[in-house]
N, CA and C atoms of all chains as a GROMACS GRO file, in nm:
protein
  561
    1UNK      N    1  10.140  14.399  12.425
    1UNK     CA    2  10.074  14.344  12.309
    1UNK      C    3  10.038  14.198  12.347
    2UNK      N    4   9.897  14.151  12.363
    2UNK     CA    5   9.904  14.045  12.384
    2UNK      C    6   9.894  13.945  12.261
    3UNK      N    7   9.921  13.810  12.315
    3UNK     CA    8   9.933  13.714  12.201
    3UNK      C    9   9.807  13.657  12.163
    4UNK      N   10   9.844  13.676  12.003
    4UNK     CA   11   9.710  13.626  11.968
    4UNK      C   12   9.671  13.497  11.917
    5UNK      N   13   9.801  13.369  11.962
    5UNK     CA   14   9.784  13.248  11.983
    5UNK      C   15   9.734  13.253  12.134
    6UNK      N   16   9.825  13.308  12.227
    6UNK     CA   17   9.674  13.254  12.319
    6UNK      C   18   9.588  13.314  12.324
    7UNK      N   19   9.497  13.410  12.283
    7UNK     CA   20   9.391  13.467  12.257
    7UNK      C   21   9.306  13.348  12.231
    8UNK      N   22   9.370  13.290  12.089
    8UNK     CA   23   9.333  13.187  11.992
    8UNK      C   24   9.289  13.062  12.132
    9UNK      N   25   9.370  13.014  12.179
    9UNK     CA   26   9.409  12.916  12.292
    9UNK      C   27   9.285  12.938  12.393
   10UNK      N   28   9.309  13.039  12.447
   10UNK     CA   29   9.188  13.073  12.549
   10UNK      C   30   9.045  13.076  12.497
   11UNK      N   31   9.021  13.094  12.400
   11UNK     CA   32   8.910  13.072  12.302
   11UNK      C   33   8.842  12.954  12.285
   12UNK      N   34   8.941  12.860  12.286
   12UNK     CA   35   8.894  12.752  12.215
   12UNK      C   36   8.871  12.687  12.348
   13UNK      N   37   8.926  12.689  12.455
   13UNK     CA   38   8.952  12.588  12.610
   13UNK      C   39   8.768  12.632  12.630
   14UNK      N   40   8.760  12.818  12.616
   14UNK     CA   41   8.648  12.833  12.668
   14UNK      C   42   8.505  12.788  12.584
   15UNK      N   43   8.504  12.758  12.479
   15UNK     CA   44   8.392  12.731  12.347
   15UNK      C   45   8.377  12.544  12.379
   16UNK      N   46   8.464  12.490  12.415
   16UNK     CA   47   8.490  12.311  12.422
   16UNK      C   48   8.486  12.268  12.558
   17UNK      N   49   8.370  12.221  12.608
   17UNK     CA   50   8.353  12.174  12.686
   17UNK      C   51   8.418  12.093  12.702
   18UNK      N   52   8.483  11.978  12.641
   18UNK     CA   53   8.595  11.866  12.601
   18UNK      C   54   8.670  11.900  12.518
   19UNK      N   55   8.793  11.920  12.525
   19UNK     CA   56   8.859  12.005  12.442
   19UNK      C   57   9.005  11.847  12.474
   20UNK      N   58   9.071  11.819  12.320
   20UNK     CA   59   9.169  11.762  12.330
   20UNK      C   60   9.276  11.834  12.199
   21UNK      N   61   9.405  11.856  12.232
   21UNK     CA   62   9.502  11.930  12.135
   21UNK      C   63   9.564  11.800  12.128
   22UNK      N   64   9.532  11.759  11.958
   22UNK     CA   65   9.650  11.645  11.996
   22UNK      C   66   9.686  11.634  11.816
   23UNK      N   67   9.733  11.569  11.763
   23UNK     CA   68   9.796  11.476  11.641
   23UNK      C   69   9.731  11.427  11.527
   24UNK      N   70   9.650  11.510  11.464
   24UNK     CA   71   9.568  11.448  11.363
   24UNK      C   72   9.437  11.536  11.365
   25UNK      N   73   9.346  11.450  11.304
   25UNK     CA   74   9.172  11.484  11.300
   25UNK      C   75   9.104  11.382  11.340
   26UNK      N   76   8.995  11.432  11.367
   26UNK     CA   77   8.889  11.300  11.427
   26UNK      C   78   8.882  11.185  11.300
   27UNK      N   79   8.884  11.192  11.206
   27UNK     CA   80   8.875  11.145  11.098
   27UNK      C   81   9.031  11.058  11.065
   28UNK      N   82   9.109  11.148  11.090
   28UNK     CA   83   9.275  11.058  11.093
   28UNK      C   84   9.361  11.107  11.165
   29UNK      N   85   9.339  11.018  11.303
   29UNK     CA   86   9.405  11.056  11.423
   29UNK      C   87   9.564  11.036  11.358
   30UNK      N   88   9.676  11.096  11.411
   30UNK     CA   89   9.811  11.071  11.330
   30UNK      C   90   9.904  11.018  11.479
   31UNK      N   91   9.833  10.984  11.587
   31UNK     CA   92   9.941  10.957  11.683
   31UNK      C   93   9.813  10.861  11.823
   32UNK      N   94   9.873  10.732  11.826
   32UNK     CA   95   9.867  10.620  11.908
   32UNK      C   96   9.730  10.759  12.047
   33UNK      N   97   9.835  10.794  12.109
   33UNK     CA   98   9.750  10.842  12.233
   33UNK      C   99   9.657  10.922  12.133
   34UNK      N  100   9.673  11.021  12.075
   34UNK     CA  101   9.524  11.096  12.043
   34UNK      C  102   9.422  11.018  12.023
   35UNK      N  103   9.424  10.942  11.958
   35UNK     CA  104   9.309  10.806  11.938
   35UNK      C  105   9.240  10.727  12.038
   36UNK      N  106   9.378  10.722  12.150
   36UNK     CA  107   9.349  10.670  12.304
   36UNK      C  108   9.234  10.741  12.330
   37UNK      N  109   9.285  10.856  12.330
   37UNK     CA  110   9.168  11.014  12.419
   37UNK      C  111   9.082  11.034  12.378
   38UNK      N  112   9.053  10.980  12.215
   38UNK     CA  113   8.876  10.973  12.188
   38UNK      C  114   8.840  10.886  12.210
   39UNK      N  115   8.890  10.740  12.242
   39UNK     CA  116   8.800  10.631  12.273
   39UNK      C  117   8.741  10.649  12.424
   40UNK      N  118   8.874  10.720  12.484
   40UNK     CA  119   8.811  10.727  12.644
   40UNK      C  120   8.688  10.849  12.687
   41UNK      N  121   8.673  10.939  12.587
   41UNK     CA  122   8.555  11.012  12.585
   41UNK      C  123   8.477  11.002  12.518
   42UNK      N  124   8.484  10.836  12.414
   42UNK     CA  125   8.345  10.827  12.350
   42UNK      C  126   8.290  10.740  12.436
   43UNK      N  127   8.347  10.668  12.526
   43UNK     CA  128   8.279  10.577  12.641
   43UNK      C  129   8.132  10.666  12.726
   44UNK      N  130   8.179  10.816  12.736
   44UNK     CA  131   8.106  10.895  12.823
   44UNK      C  132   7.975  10.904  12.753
   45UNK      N  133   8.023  10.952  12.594
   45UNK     CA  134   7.908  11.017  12.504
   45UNK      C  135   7.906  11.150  12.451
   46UNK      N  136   7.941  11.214  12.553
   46UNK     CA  137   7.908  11.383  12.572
   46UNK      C  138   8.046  11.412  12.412
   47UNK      N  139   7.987  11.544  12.393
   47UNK     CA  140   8.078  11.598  12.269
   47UNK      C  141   8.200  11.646  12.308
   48UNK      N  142   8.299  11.631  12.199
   48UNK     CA  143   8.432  11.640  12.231
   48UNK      C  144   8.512  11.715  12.109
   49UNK      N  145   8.567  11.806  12.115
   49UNK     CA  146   8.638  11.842  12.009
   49UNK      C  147   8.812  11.829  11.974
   50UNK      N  148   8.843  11.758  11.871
   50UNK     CA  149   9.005  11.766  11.869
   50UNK      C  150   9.054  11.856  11.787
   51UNK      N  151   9.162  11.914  11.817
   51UNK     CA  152   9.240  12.023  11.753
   51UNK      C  153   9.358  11.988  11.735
   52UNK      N  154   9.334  11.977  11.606
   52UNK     CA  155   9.503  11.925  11.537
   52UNK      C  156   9.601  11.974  11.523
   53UNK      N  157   9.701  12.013  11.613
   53UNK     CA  158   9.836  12.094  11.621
   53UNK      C  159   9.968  12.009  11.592
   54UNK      N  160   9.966  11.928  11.508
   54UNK     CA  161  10.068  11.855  11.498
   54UNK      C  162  10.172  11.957  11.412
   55UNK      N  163  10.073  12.041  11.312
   55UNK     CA  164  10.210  12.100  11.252
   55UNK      C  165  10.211  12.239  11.244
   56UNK      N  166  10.191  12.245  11.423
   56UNK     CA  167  10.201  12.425  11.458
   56UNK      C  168  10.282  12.433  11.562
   57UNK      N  169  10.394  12.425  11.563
   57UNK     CA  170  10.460  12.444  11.659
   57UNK      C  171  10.447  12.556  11.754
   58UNK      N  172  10.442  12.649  11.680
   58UNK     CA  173  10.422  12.810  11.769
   58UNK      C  174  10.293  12.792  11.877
   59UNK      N  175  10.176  12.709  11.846
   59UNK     CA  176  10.085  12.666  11.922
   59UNK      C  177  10.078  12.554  12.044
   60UNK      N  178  10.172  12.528  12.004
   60UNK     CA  179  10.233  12.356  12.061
   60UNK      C  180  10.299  12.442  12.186
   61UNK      N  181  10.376  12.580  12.169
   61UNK     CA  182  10.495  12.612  12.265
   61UNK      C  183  10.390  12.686  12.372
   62UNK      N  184  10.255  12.757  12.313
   62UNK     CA  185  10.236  12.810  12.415
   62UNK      C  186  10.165  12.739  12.488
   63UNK      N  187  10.052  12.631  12.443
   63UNK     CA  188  10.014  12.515  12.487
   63UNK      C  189  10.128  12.490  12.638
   64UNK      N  190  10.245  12.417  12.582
   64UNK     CA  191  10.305  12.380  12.662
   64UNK      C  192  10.374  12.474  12.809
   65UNK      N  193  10.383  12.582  12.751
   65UNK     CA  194  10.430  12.696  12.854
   65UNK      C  195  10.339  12.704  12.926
   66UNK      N  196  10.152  12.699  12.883
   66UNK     CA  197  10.064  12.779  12.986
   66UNK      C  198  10.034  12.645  13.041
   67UNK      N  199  10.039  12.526  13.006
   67UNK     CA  200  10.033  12.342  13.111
   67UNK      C  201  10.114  12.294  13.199
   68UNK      N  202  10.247  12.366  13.141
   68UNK     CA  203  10.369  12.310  13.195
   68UNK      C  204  10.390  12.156  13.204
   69UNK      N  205  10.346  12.120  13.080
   69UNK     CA  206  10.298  11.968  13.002
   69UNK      C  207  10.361  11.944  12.895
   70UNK      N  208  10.473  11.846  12.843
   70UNK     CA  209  10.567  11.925  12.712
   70UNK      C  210  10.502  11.851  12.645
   71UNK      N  211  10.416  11.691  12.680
   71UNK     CA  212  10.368  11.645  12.563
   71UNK      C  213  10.213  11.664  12.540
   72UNK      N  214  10.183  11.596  12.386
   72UNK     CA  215  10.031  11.586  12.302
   72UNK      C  216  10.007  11.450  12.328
   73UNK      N  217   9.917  11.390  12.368
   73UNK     CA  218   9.742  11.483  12.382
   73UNK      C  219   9.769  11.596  12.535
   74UNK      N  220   9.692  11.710  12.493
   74UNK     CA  221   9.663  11.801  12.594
   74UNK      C  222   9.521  11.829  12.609
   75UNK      N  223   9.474  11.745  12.769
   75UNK     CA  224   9.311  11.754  12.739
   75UNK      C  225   9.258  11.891  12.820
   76UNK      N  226   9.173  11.961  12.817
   76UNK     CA  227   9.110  12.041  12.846
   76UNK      C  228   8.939  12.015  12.880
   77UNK      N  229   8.875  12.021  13.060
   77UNK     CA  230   8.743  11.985  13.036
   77UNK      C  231   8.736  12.114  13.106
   78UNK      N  232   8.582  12.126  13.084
   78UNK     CA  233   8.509  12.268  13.176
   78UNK      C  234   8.628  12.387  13.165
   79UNK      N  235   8.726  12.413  13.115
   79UNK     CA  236   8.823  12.507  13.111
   79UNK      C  237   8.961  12.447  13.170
   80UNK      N  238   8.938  12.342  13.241
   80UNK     CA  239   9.057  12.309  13.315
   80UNK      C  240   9.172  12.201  13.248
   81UNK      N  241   9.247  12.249  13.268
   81UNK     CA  242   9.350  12.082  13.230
   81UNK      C  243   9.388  11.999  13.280
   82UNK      N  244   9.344  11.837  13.196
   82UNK     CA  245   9.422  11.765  13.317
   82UNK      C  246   9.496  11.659  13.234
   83UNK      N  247   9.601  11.698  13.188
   83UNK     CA  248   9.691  11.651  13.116
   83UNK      C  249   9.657  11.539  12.992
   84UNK      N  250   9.669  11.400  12.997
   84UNK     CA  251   9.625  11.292  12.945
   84UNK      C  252   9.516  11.211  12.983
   85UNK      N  253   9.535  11.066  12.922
   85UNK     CA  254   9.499  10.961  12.958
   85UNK      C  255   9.573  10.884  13.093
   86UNK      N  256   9.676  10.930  13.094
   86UNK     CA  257   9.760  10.879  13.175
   86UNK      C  258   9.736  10.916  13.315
   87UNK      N  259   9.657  11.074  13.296
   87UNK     CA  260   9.579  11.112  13.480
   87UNK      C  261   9.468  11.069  13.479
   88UNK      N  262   9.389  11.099  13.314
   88UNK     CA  263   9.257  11.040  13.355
   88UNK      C  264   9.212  10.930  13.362
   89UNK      N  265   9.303  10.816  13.307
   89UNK     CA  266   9.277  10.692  13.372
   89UNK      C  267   9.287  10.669  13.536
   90UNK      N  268   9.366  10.706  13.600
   90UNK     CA  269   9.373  10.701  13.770
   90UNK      C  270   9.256  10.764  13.820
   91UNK      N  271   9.216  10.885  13.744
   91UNK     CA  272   9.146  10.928  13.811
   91UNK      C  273   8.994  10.868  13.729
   92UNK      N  274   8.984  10.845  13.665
   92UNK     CA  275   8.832  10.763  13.606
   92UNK      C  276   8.793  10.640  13.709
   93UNK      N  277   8.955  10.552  13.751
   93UNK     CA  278   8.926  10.468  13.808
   93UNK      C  279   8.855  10.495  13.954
   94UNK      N  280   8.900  10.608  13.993
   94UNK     CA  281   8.824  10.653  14.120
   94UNK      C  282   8.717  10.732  14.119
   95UNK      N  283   8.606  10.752  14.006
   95UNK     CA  284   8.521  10.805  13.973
   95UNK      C  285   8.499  10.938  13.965
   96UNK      N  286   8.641  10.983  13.936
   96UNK     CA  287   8.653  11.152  13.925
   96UNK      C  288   8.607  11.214  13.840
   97UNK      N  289   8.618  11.144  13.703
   97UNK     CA  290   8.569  11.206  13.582
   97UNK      C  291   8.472  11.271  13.531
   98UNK      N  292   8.338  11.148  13.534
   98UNK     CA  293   8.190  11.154  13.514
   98UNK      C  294   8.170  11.291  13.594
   99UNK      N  295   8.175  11.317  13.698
   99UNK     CA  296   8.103  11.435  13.771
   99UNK      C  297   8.197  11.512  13.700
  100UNK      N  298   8.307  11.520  13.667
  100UNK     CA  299   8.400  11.662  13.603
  100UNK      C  300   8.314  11.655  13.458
  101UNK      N  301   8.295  11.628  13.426
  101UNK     CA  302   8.206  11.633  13.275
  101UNK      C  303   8.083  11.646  13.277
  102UNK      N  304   8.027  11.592  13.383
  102UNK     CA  305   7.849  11.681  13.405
  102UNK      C  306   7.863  11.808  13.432
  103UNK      N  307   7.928  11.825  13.507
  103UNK     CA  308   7.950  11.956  13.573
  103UNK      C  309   7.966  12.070  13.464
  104UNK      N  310   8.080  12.047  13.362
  104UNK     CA  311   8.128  12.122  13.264
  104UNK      C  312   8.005  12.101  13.166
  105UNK      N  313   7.893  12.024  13.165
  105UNK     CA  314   7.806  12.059  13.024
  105UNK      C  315   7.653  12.115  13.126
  106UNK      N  316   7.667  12.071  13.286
  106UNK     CA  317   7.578  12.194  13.302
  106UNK      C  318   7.573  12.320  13.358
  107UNK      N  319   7.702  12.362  13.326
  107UNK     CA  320   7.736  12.490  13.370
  107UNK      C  321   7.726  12.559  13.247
  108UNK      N  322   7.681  12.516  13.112
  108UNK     CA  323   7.649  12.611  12.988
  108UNK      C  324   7.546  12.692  13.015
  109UNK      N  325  11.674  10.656  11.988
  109UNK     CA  326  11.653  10.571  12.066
  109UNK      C  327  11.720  10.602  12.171
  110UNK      N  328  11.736  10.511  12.316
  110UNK     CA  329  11.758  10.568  12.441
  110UNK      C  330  11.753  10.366  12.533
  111UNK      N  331  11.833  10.362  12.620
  111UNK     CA  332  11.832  10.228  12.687
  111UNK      C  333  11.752  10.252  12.813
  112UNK      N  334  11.669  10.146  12.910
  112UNK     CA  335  11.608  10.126  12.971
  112UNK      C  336  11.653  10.219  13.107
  113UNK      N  337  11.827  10.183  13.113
  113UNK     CA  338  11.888  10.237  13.222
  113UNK      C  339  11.934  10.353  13.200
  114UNK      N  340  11.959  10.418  13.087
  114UNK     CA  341  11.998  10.540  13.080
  114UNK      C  342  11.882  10.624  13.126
  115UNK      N  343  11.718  10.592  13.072
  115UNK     CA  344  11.633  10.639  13.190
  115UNK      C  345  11.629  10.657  13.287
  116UNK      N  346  11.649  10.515  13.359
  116UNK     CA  347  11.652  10.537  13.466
  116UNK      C  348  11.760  10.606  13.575
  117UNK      N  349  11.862  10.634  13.514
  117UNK     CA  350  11.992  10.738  13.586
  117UNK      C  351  11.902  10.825  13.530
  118UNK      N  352  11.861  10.900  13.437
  118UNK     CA  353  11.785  11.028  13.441
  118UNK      C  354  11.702  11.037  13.580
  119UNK      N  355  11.590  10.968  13.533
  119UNK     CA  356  11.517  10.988  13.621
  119UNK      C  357  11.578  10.963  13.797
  120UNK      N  358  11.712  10.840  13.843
  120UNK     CA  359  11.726  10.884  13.989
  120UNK      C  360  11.812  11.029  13.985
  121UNK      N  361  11.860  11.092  13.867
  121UNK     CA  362  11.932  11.216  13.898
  121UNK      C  363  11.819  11.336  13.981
  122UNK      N  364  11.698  11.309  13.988
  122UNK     CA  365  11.600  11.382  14.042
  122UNK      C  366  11.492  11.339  14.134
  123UNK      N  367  11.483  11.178  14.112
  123UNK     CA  368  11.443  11.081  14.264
  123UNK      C  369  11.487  10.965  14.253
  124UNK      N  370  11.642  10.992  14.347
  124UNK     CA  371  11.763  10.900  14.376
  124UNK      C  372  11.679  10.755  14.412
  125UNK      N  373  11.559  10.790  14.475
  125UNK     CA  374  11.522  10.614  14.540
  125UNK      C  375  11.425  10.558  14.452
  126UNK      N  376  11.411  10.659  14.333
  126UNK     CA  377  11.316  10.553  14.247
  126UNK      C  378  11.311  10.419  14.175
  127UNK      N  379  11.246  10.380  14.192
  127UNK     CA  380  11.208  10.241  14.089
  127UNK      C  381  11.218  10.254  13.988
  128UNK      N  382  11.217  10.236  13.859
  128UNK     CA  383  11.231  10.224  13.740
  128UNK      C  384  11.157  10.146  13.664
  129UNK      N  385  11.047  10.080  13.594
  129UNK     CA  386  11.025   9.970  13.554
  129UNK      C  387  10.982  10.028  13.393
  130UNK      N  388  11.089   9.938  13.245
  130UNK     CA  389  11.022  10.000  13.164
  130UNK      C  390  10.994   9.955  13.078
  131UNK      N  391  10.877   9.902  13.028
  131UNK     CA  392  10.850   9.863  12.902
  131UNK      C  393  10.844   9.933  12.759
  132UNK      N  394  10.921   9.854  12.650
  132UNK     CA  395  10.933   9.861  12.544
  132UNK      C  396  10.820   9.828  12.455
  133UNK      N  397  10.778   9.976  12.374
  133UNK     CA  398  10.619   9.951  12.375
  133UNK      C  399  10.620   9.884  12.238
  134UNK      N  400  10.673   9.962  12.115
  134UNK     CA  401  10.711   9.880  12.019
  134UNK      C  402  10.835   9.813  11.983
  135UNK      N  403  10.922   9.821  12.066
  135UNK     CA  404  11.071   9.730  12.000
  135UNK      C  405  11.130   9.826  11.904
  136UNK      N  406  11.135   9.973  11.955
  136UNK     CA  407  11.208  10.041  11.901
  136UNK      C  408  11.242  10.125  11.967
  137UNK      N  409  11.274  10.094  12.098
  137UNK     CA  410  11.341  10.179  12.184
  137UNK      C  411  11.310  10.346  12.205
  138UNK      N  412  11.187  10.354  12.164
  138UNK     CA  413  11.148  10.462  12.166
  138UNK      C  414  10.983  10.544  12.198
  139UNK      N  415  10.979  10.436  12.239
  139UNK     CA  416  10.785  10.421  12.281
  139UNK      C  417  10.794  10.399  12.403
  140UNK      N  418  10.784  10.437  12.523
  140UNK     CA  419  10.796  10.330  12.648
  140UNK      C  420  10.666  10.351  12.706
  141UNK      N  421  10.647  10.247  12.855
  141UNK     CA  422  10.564  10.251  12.899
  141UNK      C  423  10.668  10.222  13.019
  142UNK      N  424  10.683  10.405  13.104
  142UNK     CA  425  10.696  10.395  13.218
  142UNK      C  426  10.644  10.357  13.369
  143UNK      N  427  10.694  10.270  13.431
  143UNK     CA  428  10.619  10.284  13.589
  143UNK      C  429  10.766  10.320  13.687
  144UNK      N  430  10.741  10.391  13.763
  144UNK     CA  431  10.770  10.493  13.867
  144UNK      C  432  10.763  10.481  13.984
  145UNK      N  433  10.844  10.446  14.095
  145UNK     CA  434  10.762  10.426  14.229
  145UNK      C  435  10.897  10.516  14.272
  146UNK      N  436  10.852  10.619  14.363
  146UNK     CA  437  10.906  10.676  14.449
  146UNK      C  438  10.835  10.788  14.558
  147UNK      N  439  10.931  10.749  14.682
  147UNK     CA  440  10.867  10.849  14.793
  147UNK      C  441  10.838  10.974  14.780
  148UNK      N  442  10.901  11.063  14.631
  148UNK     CA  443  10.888  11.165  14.621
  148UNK      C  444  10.699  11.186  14.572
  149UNK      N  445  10.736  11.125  14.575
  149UNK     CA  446  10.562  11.084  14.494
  149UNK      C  447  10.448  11.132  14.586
  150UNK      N  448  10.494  11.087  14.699
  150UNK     CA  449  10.347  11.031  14.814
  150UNK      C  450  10.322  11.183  14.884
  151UNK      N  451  10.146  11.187  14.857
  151UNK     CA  452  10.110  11.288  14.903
  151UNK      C  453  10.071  11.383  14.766
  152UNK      N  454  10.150  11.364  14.646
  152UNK     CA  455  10.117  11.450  14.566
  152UNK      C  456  10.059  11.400  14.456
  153UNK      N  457   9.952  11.494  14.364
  153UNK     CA  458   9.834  11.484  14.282
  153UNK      C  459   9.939  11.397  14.149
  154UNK      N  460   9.828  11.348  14.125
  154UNK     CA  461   9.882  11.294  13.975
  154UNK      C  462   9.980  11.333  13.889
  155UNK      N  463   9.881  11.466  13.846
  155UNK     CA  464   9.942  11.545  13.715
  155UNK      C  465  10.132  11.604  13.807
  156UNK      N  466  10.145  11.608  13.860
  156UNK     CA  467  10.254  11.697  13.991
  156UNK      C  468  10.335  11.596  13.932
  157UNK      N  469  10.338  11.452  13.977
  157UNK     CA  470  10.392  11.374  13.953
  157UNK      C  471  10.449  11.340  13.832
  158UNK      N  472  10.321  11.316  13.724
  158UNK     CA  473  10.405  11.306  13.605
  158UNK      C  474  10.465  11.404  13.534
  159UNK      N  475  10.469  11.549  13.589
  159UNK     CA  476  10.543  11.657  13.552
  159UNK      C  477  10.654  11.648  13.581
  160UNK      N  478  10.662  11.562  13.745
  160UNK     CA  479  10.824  11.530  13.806
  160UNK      C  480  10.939  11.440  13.721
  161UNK      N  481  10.833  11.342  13.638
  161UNK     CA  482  10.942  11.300  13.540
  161UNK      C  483  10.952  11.351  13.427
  162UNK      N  484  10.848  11.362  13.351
  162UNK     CA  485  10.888  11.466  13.207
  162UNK      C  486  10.987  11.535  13.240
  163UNK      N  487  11.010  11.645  13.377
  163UNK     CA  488  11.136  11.724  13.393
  163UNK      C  489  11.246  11.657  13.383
  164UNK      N  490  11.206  11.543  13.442
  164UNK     CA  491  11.356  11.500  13.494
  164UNK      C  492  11.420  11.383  13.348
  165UNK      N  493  11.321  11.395  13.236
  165UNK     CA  494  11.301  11.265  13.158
  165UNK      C  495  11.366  11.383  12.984
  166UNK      N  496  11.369  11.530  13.037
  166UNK     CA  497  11.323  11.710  12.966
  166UNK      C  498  11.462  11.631  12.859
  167UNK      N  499  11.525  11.655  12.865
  167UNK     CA  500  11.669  11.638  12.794
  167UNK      C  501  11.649  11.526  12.709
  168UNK      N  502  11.641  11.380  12.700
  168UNK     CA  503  11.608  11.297  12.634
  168UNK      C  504  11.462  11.284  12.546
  169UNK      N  505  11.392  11.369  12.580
  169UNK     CA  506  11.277  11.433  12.528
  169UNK      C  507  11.249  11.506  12.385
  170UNK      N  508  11.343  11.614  12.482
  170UNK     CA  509  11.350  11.745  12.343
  170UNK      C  510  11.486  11.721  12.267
  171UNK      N  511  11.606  11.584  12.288
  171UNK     CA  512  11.664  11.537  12.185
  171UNK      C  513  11.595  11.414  12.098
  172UNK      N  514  11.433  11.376  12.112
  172UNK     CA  515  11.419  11.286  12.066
  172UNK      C  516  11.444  11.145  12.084
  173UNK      N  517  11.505  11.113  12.147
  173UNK     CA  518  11.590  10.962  12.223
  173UNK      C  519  11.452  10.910  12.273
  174UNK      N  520  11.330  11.024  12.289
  174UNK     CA  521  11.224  10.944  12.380
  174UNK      C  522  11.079  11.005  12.282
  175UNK      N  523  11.019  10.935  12.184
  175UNK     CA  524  10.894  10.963  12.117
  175UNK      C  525  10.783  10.980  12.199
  176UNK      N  526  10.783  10.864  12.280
  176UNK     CA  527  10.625  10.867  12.340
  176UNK      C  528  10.636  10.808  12.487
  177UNK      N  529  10.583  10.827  12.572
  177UNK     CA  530  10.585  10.808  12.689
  177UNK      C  531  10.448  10.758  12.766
  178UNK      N  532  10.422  10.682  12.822
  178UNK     CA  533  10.316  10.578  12.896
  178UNK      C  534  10.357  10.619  13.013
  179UNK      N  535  10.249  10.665  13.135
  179UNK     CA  536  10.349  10.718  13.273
  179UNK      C  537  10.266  10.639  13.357
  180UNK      N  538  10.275  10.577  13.473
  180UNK     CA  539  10.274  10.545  13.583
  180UNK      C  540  10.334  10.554  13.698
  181UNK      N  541  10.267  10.663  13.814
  181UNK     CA  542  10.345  10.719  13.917
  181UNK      C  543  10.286  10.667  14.030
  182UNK      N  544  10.396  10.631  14.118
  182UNK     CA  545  10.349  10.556  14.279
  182UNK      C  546  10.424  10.577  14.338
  183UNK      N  547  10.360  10.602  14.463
  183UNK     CA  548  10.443  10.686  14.606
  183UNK      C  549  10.478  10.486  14.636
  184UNK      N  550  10.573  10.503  14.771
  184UNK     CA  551  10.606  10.411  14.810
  184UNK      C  552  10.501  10.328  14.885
  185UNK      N  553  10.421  10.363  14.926
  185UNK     CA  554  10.263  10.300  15.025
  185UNK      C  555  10.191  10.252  14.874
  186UNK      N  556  10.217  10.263  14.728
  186UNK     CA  557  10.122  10.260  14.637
  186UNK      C  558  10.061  10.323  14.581
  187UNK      N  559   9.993  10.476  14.679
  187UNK     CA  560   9.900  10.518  14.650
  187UNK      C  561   9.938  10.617  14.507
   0.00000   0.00000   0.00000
């Protein structure tokens, strides 16, 4: 029987080109880093969607089981994860990003 | 809440030669902003890394002692 949180999960990674699971709504972020993670992808431009799992735990566990990432924000680009702000700052600084985000909006 | 050094014995219980450096993000002992330097480090990707301490950080975590976490990971060369 498969699960139909990650059903749910796999759904959403694949529909969001920028995909962030984190603490709130775009409208009222509820936690310091989620807020981080939209400022650092409104710098880019490109669209971004947040998904507010602060009070779903059951979503939070499988999140964390299929990242092997225990904390929120959990970012998702082009399908892939790459944890936070905390990788994608190192890696922004070395110009990793920009091409991971063209890439993911012209591969639609 | 959780002390600077009780971190850091967490974290050398899993890389004995690490550095430790930790800032107190709001003055409530429960926000930090870790930096990390150890050899276990060098050679491996980012995300690898900061998985190496969340594990090793897992226990003080999922009792709460630790809200939020700021990570900075460095092999011993820096990189």
């Amino acid at each position: 029987m498969s699960d139909p949180i990650q059903e749910e999960v796999d759904r959403e990674i694949k529909e969001n080109k920028i995909l962030i699971y984190g603490k709130g709504t775009k409208a009222q972020p509820k936690c310091g880093f989620t807020a981080e993670t939209m400022q650092f992808f409104d710098k880019y431009g490109y669209e971004y969607e947040l998904l507010d799992v602060l009070e779903n735990p059951a979503k939070r566990e499988v999140l964390t089981k299929m990242t092997n990432w225990p904390t929120l924000p959990k970012v998702f680009i082009g399908g892939t994860f790459y944890g936070d702000t905390d990788v994608l700052d190192p890696m922004e600084a070395k110009g990793e990003v920009e091409p991971l985000i063209k890439k993911a909006f012209e591969a639609a | 809440m959780i002390t600077s050094d009780v971190m850091t014995s967490y974290i050398q219980q899993s890389m004995p030669d690490a550095v430790v450096t930790v800032i107190d993000l709001k003055g409530t002992m429960d926000h930090f902003k870790l930096k990390v330097v150890s050899e276990a480090f060098s050679g491996k990707p980012i995300m690898d890394r900061h998985r190496m301490i969340y594990q090793a950080l897992d226990v003080p975590m999922k009792d709460g002692r630790i809200h939020a976490l700021e990570i900075t990971a460095e092999a011993n060369d820096g990189s």
